[in-house]
LOVODREN-158238 format. One record per residue: residue in one letter; x, y, z of N, C-alpha, C, O in turn; residue number from 0. Coordinates in steps of 0.02 Angstrom, whole numbers, plus 50000, padded with zeros to 5 digits. Each point is the difference from the previous one (the first is absolute). Example, Ala and Ser with C-alpha at 12.3 -4.5 7.8 and 13.67 -1.06 7.14 Angstrom:
BEGIN
 resn   n.x   n.y   n.z  ca.x  ca.y  ca.z   c.x   c.y   c.z   o.x   o.y   o.z resi
    A 50660 49716 50390 49955 50059 50000 50045 50060 50000 50052 49999 50033    0
    S 49930 50054 49931 50042 50059 50003 49961 50055 50037 50025 50055 50008    1
REM end
This chain:
BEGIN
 resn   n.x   n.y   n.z  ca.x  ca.y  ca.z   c.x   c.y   c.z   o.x   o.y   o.z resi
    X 50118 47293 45712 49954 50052 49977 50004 50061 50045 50000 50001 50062    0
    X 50004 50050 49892 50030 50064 50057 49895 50029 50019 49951 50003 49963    1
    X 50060 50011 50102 49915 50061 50008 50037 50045 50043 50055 50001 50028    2
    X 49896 50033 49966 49985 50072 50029 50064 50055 49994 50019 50021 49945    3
    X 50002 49993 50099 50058 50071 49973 50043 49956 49947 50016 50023 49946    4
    X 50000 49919 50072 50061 49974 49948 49967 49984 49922 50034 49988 49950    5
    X 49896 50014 50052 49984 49981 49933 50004 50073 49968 50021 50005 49942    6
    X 49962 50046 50089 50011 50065 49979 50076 50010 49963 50025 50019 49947    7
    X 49987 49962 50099 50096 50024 49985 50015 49960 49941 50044 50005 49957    8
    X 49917 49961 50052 50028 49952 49937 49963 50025 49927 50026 49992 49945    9
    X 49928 50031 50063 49972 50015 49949 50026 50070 49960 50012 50010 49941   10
    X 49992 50039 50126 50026 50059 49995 50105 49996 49956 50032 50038 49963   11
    X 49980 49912 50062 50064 49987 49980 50026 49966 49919 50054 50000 49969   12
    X 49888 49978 50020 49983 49975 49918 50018 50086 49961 50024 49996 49944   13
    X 49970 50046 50071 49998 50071 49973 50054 50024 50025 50046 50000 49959   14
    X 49976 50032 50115 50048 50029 50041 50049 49949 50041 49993 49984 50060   15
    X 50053 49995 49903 50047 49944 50053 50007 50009 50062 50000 49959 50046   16
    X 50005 50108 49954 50049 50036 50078 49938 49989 50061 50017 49984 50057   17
    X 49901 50028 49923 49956 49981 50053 50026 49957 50032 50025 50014 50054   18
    X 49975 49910 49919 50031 49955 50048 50025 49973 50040 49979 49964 50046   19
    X 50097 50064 49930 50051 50033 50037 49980 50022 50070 50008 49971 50054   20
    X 49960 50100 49928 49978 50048 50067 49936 49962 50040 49995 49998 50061   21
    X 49969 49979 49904 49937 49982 50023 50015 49946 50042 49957 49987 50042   22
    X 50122 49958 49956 50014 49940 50049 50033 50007 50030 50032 49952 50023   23
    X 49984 50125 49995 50060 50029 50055 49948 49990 50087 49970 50049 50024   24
    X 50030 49894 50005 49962 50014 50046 49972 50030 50033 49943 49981 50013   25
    X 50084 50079 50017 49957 50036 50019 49939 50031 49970 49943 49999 50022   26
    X 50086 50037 49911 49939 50013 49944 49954 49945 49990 49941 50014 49992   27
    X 50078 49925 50007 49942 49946 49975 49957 49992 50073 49939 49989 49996   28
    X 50089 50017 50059 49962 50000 50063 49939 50059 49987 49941 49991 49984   29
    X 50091 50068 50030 49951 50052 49973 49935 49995 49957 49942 50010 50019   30
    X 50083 49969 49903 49972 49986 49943 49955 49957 50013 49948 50009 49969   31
    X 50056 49932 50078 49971 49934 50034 49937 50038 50035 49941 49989 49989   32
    X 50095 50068 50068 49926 50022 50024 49941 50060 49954 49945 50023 50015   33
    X 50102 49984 49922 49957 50040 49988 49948 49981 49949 49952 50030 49977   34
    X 50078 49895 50009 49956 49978 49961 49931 49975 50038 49940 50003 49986   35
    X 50101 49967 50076 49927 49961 50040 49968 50076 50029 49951 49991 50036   36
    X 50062 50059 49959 49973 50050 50012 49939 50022 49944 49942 50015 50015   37
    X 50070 49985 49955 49945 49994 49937 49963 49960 49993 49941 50015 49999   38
    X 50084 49907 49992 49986 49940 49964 49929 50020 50064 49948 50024 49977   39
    X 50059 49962 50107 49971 49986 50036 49931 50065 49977 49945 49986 50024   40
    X 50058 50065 49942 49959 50053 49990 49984 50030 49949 49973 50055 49992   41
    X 50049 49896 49965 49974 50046 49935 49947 49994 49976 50000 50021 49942   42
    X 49927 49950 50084 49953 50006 49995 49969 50055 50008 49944 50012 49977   43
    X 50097 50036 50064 49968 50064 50039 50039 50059 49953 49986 50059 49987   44
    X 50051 49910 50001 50058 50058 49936 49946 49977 49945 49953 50040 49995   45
    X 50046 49905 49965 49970 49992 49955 49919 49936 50004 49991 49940 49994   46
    X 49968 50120 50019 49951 49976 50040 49968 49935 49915 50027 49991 49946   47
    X 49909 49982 50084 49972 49969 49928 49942 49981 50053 49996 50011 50061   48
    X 49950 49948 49884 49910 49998 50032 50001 49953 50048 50024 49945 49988   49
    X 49956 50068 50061 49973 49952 50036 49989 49940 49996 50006 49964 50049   50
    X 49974 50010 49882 49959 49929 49977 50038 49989 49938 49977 49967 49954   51
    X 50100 50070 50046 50046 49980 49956 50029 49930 50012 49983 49984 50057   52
    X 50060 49958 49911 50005 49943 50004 50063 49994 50033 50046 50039 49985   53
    X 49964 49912 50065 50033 50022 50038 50072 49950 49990 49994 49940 49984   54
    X 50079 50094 50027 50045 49976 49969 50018 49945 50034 49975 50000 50056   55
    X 50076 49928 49925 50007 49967 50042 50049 50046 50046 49990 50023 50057   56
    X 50076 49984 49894 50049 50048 50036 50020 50049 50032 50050 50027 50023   57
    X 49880 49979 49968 49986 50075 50100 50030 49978 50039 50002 49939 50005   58
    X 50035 50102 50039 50009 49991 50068 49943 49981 50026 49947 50003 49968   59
    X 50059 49975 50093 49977 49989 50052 49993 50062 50040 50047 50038 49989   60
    X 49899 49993 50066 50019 50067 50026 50020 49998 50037 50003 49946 50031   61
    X 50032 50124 49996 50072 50007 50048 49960 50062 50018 49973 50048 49971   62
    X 50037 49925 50105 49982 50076 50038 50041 50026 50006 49988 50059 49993   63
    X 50062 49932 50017 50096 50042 50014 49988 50021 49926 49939 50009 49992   64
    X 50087 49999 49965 49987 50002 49943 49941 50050 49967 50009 50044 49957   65
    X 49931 49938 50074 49941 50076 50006 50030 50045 50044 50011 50059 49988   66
    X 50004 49905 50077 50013 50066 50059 50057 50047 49959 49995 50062 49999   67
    X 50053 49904 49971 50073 50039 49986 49965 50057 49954 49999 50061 50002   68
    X 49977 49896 49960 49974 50048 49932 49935 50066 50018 49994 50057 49977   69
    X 49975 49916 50061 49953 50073 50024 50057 50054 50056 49991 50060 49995   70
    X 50060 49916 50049 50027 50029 50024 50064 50034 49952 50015 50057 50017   71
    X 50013 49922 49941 50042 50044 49943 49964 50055 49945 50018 50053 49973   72
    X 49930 49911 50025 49951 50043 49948 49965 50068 50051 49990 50057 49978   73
    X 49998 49925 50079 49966 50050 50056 50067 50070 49994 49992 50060 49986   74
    X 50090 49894 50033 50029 50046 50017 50012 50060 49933 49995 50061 50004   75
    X 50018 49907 49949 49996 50040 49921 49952 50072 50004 50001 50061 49993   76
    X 49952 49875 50026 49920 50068 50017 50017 50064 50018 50006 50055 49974   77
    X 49999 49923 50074 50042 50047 50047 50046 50051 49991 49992 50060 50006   78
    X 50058 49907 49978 50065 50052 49981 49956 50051 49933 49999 50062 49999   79
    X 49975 49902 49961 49985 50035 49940 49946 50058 50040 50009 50060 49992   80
    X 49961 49924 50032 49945 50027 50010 50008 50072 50055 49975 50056 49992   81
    X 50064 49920 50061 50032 50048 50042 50036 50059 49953 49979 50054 50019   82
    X 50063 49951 49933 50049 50026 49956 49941 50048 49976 50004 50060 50011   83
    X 49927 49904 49949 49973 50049 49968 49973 50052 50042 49994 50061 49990   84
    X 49989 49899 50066 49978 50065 50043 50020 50053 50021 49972 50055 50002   85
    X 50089 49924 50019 50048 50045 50031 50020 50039 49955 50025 50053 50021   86
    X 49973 49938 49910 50060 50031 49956 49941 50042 49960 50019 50054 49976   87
    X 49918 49931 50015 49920 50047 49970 49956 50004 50048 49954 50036 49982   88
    X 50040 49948 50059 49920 50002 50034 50004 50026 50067 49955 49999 50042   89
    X 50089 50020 49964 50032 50025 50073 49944 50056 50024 49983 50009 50058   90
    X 49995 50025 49889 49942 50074 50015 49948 49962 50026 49971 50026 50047   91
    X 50006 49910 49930 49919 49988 49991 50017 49950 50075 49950 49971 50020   92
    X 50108 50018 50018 49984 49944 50036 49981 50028 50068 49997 50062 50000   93
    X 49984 49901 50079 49989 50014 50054 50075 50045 50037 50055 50003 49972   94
    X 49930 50023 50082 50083 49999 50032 50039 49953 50006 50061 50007 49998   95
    X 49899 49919 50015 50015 49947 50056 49964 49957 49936 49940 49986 50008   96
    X 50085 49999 49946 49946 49948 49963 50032 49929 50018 50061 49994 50000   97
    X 49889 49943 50018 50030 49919 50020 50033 49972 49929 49982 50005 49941   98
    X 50070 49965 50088 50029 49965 49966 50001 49961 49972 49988 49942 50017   99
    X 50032 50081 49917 49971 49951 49926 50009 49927 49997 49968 49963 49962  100
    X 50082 50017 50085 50010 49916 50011 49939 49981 50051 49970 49946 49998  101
    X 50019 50098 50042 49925 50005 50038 49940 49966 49971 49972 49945 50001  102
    X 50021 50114 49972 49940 49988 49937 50003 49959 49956 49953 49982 49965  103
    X 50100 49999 50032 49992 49955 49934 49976 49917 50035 49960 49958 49980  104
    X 50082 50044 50075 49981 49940 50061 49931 49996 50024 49967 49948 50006  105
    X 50012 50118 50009 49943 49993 50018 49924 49973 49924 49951 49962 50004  106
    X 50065 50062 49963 49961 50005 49951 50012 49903 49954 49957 49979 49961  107
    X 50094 49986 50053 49997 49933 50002 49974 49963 50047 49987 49941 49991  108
    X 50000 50093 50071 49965 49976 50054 49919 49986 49981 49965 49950 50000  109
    X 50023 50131 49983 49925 50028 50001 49984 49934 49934 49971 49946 50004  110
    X 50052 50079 49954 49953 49954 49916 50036 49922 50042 49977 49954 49966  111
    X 50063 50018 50086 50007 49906 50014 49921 50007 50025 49961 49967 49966  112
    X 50012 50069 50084 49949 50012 50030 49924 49974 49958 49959 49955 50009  113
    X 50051 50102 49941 49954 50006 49949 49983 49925 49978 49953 49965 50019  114
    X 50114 50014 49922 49987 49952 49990 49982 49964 50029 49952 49972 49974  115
    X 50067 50001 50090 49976 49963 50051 49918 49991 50018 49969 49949 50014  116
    X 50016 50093 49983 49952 50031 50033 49928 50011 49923 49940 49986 50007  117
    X 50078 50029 49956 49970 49965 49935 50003 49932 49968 49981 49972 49948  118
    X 50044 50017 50094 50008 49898 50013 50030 49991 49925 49960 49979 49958  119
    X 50120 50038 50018 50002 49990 49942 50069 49944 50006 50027 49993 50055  120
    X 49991 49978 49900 50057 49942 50005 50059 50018 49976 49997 50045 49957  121
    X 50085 49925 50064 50045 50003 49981 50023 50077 50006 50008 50040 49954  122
    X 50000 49972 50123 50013 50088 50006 50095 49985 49991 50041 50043 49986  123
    X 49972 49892 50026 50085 49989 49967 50017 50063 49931 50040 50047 50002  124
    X 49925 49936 49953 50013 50020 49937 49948 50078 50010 50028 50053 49983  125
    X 49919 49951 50038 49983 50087 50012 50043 50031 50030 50011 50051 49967  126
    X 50029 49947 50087 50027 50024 50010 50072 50014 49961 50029 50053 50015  127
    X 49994 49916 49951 50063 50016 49966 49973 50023 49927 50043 49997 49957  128
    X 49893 50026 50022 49970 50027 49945 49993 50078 50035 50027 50045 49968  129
    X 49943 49973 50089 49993 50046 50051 50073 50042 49988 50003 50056 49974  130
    X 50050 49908 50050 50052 50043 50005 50036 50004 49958 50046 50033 50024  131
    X 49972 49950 49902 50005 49981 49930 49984 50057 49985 50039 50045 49983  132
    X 49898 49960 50024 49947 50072 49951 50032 50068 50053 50025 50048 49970  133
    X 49974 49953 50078 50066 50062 50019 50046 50006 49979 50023 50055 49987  134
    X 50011 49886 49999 50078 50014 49994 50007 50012 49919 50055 50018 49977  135
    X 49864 49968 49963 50005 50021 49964 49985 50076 49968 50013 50029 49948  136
    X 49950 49986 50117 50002 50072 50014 50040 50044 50022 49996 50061 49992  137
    X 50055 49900 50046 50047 50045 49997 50060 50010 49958 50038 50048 50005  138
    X 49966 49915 49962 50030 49999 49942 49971 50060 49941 50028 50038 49961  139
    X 49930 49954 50048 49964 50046 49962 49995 50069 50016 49987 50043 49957  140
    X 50021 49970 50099 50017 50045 50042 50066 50061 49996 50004 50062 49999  141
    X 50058 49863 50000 50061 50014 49984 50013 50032 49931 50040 50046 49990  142
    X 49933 49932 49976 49989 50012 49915 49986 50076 50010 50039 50047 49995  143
    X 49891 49952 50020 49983 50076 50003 50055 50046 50048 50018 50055 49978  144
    X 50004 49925 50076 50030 50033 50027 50070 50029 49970 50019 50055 50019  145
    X 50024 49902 49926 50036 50009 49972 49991 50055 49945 50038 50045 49984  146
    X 49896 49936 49991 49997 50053 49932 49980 50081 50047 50006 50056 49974  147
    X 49976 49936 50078 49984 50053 50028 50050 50040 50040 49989 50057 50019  148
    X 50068 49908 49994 50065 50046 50013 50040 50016 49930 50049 50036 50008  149
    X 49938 49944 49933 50019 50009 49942 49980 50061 50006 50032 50047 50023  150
    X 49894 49952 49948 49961 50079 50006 50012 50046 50041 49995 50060 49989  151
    X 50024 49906 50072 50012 50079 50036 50076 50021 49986 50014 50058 50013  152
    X 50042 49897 49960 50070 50033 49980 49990 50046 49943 50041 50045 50009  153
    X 49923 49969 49932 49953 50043 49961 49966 50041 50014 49972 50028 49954  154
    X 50012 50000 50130 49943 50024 50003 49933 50002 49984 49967 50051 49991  155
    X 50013 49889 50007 49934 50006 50019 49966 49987 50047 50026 49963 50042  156
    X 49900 50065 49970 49965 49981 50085 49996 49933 50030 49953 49971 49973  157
    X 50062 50009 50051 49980 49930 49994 49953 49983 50096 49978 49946 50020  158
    X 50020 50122 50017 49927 49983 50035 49949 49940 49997 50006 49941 50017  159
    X 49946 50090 49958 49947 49955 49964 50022 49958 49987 49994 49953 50039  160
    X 50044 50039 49904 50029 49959 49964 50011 49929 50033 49983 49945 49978  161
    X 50042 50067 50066 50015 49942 50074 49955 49954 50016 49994 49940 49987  162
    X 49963 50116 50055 49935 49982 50016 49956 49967 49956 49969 49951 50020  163
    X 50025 50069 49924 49944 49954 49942 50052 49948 49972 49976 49944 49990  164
    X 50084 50064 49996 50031 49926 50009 49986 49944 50043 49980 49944 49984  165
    X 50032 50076 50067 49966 49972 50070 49931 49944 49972 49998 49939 49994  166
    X 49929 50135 49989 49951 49971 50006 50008 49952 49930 49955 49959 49995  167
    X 50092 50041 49952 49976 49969 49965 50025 49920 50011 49970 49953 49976  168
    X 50095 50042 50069 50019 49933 50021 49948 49949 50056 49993 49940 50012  169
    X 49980 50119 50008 49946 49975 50061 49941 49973 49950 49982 49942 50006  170
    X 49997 50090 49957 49968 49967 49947 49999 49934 49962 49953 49960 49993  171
    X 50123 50037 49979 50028 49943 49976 49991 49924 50042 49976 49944 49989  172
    X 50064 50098 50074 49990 49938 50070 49941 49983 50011 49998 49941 50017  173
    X 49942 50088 49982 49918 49965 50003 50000 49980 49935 49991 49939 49995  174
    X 50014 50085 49964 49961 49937 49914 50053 49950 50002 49980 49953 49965  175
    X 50071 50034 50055 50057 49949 50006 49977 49934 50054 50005 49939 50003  176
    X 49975 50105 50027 49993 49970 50071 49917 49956 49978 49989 49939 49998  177
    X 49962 50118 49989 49964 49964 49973 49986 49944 49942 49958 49956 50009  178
    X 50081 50049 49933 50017 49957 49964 50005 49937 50019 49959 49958 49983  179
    X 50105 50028 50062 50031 49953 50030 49935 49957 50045 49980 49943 49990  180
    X 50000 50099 50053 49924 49971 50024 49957 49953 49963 49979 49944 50014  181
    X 50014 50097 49930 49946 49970 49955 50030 49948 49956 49965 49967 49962  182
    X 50112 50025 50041 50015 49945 49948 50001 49949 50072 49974 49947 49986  183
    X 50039 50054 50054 50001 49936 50061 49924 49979 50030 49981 49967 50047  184
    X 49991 50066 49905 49902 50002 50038 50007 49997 50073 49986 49953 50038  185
    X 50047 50120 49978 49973 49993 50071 49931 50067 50024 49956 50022 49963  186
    X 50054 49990 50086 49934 50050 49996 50031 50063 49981 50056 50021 50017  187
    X 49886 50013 49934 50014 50074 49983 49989 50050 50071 50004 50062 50000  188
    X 49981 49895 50062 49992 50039 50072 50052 50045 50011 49994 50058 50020  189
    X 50084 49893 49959 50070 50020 50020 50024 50048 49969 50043 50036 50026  190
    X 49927 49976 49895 50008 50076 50005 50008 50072 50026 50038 50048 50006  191
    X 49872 49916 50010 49944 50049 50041 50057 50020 50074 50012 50058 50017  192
    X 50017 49883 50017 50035 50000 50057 50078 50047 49980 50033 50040 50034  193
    X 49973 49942 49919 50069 50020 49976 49992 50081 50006 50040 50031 50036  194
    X 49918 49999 49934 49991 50062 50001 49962 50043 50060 49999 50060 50010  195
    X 49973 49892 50024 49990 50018 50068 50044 50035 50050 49996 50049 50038  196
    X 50054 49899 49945 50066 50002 50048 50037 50054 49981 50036 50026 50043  197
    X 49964 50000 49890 50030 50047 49993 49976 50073 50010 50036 50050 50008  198
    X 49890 49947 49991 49957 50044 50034 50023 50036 50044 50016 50060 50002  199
    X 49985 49874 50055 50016 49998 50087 50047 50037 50001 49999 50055 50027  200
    X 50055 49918 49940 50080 50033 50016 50020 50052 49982 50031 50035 50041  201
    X 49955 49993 49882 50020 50031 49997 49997 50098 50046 50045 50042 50006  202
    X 49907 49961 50009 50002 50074 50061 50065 49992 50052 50032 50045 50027  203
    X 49977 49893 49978 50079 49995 50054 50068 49988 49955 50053 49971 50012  204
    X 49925 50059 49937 50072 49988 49940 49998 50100 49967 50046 50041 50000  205
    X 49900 49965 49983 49982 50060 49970 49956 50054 50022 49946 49987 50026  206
    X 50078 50080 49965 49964 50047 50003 49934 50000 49991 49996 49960 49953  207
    X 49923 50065 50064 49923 50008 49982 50025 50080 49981 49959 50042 49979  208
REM end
């Protein structure tokens, strides 16, 4: 009985012969191997569900290597995406010396481990890879805008503002996302409250008053 990448391949190969083929060239299946346990170990946090949903036999088991990898690949994404928009729109609105977005982004997983902690709430395993998830789905979102917004400016149009309220509207997204996610794991609506705190704090050492 074939599982995991090989049941894929196999399934995928019922349609496309040649997957196979490529998919049992070892090195690719090594790869394919981690990228499945790369998921498999997290896709609760990709594809979140209720709290008091029924629980599968065939879950993994949890993997902290496995969380650690995945908040640290998803962090760096953050990042790159996020650095790009700045640099490439927001360059007017920022400090001389603004801290660094892998900074902040570190710090601000620190601040809400804290929170939670500290609101005595359970299973910060899985908050935290919901935490950095909802960035990296923001920056994605980010990227999006950022793309249609160098479109617009090969056309001439302003795209100033344009930037900037892109900006606020992803920052937006990232709190009702963020909040969402909260409220489907019943944890406290505090971490919101904290979530936007933190961004309070920071942002005067990122941006112009």
């Amino acid at each position: 009985m074939n599982y995991g990448v090989d049941s894929l391949l196999f399934v995928i190969s019922q349609r496309f012969k040649w997957i196979q083929i490529v998919g049992n060239f070892k090195p690719i299946h090594y790869l394919l191997q981690l990228l499945y346990l790369f998921v498999s170990y997290n896709r609760k946090i990709v594809a979140p569900g209720p709290k008091k949903a029924l629980d599968c036999a065939c879950e993994p088991a949890k993997s902290v290597f496995w969380r650690v990898i995945f908040i640290s690949v998803m962090s760096y994404f953050t990042y790159l995406i996020v650095h790009w928009y700045f640099t490439s729109f927001l360059t007017d609105y920022l400090v001389e010396n603004p801290v660094n977005d892998i900074l902040l982004l570190l710090a601000q997983i620190g601040f809400q481990w804290l929170a939670f902690t500290g609101f005595r709430q359970t299973n910060s395993y899985d908050y935290l890879g919901h935490l950095v998830f909802t960035s990296f789905l923001g920056a994605l979102l980010l990227f999006f805008f950022g793309i249609g917004i160098q479109l617009l400016s090969f056309i001439g149009v302003q795209i100033d503002l344009l930037a900037a309220f892109c900006y606020g509207i992803t920052v937006a997204f990232m709190f009702f996302e963020h909040k969402r996610r909260v409220a489907l794991k019943e944890w406290s609506r505090k971490l919101s409250l904290s979530w936007v705190l933190f961004r309070i704090c920071i942002y005067p050492l990122v941006f112009q008053l």
